[in-house]
DOZALO-975019 format. One record per residue (C-alpha): x, y, z; residue number from 1. Coordinates in nm, 4 decimals, decimal comma, always signed. Layout:
REM residues N
x | y | z | n
X | Y | Z | NUM
...
REM end
This chain:
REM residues 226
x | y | z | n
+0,0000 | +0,0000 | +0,0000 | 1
+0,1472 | +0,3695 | -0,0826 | 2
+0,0483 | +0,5049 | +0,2711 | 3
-0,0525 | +0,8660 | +0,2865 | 4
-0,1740 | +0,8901 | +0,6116 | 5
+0,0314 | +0,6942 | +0,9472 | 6
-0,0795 | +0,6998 | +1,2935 | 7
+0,0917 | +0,5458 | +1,5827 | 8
-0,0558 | +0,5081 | +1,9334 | 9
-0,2907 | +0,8047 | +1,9259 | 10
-0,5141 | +0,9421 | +2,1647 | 11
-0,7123 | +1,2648 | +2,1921 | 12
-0,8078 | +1,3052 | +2,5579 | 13
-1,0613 | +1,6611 | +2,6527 | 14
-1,1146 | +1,7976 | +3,0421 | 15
-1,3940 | +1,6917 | +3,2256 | 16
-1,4271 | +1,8231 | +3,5534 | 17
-1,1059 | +1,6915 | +3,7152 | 18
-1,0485 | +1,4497 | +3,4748 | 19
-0,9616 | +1,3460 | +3,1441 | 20
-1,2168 | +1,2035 | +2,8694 | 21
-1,0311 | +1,0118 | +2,6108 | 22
-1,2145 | +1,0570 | +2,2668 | 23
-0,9540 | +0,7350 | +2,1998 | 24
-0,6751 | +0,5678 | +2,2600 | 25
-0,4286 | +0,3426 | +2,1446 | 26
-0,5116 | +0,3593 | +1,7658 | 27
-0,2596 | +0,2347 | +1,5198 | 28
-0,3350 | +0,2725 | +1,1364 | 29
-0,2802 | +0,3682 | +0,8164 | 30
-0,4831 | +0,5375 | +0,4964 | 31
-0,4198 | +0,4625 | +0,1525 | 32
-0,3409 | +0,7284 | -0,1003 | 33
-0,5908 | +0,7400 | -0,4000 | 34
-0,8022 | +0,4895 | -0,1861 | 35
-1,1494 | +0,5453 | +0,0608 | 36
-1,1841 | +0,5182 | +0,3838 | 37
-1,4333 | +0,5113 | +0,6431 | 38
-1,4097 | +0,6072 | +0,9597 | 39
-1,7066 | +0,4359 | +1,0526 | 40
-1,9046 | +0,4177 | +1,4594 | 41
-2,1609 | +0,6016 | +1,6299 | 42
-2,2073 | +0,9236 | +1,7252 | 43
-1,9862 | +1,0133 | +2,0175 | 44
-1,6855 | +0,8087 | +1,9148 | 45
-1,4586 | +0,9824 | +1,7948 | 46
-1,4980 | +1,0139 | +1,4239 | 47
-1,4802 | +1,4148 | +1,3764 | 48
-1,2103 | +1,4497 | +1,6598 | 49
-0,9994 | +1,2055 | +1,4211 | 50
-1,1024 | +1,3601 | +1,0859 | 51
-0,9547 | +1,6855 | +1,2974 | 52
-0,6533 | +1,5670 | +1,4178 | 53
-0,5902 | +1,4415 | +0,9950 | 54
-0,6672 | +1,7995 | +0,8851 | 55
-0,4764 | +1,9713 | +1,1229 | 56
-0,7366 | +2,1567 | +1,3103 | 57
-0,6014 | +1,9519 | +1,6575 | 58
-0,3641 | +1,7953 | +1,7971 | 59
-0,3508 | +1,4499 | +1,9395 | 60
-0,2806 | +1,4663 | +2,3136 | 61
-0,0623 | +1,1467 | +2,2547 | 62
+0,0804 | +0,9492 | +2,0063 | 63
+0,1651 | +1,0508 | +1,6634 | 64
+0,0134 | +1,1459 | +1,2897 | 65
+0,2674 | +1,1118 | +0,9321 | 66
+0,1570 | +1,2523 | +0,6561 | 67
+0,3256 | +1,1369 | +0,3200 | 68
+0,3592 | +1,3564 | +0,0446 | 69
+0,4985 | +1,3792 | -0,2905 | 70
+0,8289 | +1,5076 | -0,2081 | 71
+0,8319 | +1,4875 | +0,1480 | 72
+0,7452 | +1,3092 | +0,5103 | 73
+0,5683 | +1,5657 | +0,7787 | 74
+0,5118 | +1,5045 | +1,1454 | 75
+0,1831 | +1,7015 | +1,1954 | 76
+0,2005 | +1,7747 | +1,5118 | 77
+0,5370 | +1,9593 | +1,4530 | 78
+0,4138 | +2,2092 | +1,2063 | 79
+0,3984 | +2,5797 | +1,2832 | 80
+0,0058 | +2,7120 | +1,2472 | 81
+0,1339 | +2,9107 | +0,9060 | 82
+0,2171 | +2,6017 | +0,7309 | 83
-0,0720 | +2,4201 | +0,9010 | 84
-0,3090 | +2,7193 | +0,7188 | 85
-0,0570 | +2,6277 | +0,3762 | 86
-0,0987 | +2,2539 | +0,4322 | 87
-0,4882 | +2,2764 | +0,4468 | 88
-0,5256 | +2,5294 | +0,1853 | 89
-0,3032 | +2,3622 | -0,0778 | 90
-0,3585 | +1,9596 | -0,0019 | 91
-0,6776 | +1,9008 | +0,1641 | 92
-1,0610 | +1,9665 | +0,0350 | 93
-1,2958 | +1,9480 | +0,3034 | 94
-1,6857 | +1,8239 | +0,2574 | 95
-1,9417 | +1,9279 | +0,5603 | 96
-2,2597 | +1,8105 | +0,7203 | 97
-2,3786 | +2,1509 | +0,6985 | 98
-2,2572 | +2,2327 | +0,3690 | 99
-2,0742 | +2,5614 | +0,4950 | 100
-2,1331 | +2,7161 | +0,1907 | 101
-2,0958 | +3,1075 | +0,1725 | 102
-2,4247 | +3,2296 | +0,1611 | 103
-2,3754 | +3,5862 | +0,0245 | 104
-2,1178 | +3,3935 | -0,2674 | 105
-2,2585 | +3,2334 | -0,6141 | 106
-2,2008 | +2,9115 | -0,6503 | 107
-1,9333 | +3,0011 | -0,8961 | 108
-1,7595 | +3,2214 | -0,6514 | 109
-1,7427 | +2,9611 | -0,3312 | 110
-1,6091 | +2,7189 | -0,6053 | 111
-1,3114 | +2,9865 | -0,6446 | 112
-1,2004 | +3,0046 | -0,2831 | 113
-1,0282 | +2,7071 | -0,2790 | 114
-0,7919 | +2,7921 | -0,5371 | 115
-0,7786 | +3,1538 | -0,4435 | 116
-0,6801 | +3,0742 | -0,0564 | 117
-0,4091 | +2,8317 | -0,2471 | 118
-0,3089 | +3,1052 | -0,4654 | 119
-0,3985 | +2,9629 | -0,7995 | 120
-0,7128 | +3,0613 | -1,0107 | 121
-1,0114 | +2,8586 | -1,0965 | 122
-0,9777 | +2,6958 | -1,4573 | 123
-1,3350 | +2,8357 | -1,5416 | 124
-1,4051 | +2,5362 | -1,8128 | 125
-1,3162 | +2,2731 | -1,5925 | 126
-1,5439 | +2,3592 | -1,3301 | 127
-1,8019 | +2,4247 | -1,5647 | 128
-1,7393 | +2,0441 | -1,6681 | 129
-1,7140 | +1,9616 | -1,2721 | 130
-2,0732 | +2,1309 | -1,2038 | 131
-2,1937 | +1,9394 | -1,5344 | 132
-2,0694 | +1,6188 | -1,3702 | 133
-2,2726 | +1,7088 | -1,0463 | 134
-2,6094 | +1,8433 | -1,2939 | 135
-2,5813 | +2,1529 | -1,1874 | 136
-2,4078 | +2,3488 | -1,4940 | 137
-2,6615 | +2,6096 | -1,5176 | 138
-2,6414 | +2,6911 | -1,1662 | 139
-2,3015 | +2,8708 | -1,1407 | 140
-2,4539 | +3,2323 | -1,1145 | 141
-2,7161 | +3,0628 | -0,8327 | 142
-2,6877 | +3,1571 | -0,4415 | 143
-2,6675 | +2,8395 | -0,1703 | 144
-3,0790 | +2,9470 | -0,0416 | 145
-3,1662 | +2,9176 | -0,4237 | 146
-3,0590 | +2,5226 | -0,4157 | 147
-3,2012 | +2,2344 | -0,2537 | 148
-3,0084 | +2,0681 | +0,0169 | 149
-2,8643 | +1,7655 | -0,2350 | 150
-2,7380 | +2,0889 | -0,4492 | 151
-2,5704 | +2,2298 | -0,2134 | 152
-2,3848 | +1,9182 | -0,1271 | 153
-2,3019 | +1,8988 | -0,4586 | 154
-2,1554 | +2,2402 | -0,4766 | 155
-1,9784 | +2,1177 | -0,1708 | 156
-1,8364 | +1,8563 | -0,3255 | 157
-1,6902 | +2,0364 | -0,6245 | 158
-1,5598 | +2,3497 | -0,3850 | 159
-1,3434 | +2,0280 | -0,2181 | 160
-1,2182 | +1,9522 | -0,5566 | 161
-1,1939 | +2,2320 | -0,7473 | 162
-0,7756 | +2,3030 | -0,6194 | 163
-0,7450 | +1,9318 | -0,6765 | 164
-0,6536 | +1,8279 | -0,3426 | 165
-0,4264 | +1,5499 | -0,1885 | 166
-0,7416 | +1,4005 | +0,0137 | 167
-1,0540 | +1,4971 | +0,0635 | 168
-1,2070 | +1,5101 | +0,4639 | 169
-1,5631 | +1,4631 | +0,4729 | 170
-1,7545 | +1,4649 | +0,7775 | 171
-2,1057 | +1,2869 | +0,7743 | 172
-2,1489 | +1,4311 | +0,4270 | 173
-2,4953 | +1,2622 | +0,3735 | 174
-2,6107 | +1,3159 | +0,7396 | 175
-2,8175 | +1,5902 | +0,6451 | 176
-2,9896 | +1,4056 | +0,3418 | 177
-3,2668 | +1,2322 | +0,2397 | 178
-3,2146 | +0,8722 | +0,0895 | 179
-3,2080 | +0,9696 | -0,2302 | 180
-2,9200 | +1,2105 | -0,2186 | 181
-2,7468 | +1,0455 | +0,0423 | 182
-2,7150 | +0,8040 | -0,2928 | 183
-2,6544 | +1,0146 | -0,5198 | 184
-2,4211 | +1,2165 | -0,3131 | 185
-2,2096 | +0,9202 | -0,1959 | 186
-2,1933 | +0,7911 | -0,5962 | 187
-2,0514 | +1,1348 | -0,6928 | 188
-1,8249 | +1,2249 | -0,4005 | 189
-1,6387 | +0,8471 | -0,4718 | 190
-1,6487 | +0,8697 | -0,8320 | 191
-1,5113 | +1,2157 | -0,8890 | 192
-1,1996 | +1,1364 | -0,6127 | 193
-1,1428 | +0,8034 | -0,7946 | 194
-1,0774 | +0,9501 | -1,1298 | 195
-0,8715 | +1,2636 | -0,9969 | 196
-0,6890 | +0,9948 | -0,8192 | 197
-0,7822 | +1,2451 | -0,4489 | 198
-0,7802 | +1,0208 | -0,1758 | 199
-1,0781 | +1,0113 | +0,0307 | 200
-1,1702 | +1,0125 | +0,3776 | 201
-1,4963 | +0,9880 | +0,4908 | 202
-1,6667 | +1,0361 | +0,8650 | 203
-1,9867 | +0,8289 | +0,8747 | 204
-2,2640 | +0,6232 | +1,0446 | 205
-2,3701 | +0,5432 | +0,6977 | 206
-2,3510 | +0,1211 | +0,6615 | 207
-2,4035 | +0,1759 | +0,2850 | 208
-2,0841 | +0,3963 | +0,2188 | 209
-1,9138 | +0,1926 | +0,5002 | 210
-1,9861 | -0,0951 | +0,2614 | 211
-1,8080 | +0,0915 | -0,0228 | 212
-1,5240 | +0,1615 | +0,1830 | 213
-1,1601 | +0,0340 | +0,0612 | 214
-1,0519 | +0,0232 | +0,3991 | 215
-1,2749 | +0,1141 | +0,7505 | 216
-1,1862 | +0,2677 | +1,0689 | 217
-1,3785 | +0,1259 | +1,3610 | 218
-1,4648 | +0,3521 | +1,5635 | 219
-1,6123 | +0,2665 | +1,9047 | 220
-1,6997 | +0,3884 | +2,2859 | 221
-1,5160 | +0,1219 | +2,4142 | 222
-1,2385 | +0,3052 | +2,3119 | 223
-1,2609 | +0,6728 | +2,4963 | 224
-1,2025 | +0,4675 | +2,8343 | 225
-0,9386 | +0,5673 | +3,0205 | 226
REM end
């Protein structure tokens, strides 16, 4: 396996009262590049605090995270917050619950921050092709309140691809769905990281995309115990 992703004994432990509460411990693994995986349990065990601790939003209070790149190995947990902000805004795409869509930005315009924040401009006739893709090629001068809630995933989706990302992070991205476009949705978001060869990472509850999975993270409350 070309590894993109190693962790080594890692925990992520949060105050309670006088204590600690361990989101998890122990956890040894590895994530593909090019491949998906689930990081599959319940709610309340520690699926976002991991998909966090991959995007460099937190630190794990022990252990250690290895990211593999191109040209080079990084220890995340070593890297200033400026090249934290340059390692999120030029390798990873990011796919929400909530969407998280800017709500006073066209479509077209939240699918150019991405590449902006990266310093690179949006190739206008690819994500014209991208939006096509996701059926929604005549919505690019459309706000997020003038599309329905599987359209704005969609949008979400191509925003996460459109500075063609290392992986993509995507936390319970058909939570908020109905069955339909939780289908749909999941179809597109694997398809469209397959052929750009953008690994993928996905938080979820979902069996069906748990199913799809290359590989699967168990999650589990068993555990956060100390």
């Amino acid at each position: 396996m070309n590894v993109l992703y190693r962790f080594q004994g890692l925990g992520k432990s949060f105050p309670d009262g006088s204590q600690l509460r361990w989101a998890f411990r122990n956890m040894d693994g590895r994530i593909g590049r090019g491949e998906f995986t689930a990081i599959w349990g319940p709610s309340g065990s520690g699926k976002t605090t991991l998909l966090r601790i991959l995007a460099c939003l937190d630190d794990p209070s022990e252990g250690s995270v290895r990211l593999q790149l191109e040209n080079k190995s990084i220890e995340l947990a070593t890297l200033s917050e400026s090249n934290r902000l340059n390692l999120r805004r030029n390798e990873i795409g990011f796919v929400f619950q909530f969407f998280n869509l800017f709500p006073n930005l066209t479509v077209a315009e939240n699918l150019q921050l991405p590449p902006s924040l990266a310093g690179r401009k949006l190739h206008v006739p690819s994500a014209q092709e991208l939006l096509a893709r996701l059926g929604l090629d005549t919505r690019l001068g459309a706000f997020p309140n003038e599309l329905s809630g599987g359209e704005q995933q969609r949008v979400a989706i191509a925003r996460a691809l459109s500075h063609r990302p290392s992986v993509v992070l995507a936390d319970e991205p058909t939570g908020n769905l109905d069955s339909d476009n939780t289908e749909l949705v999941g179809d597109l978001l694997m398809s469209l990281c397959s052929e750009f060869g953008t690994t993928l990472v996905v938080a979820t509850h979902n069996e069906s995309l748990k199913a799809r999975a290359d590989s699967v993270i168990a999650m589990n409350t068993a555990q956060a115990r100390p």
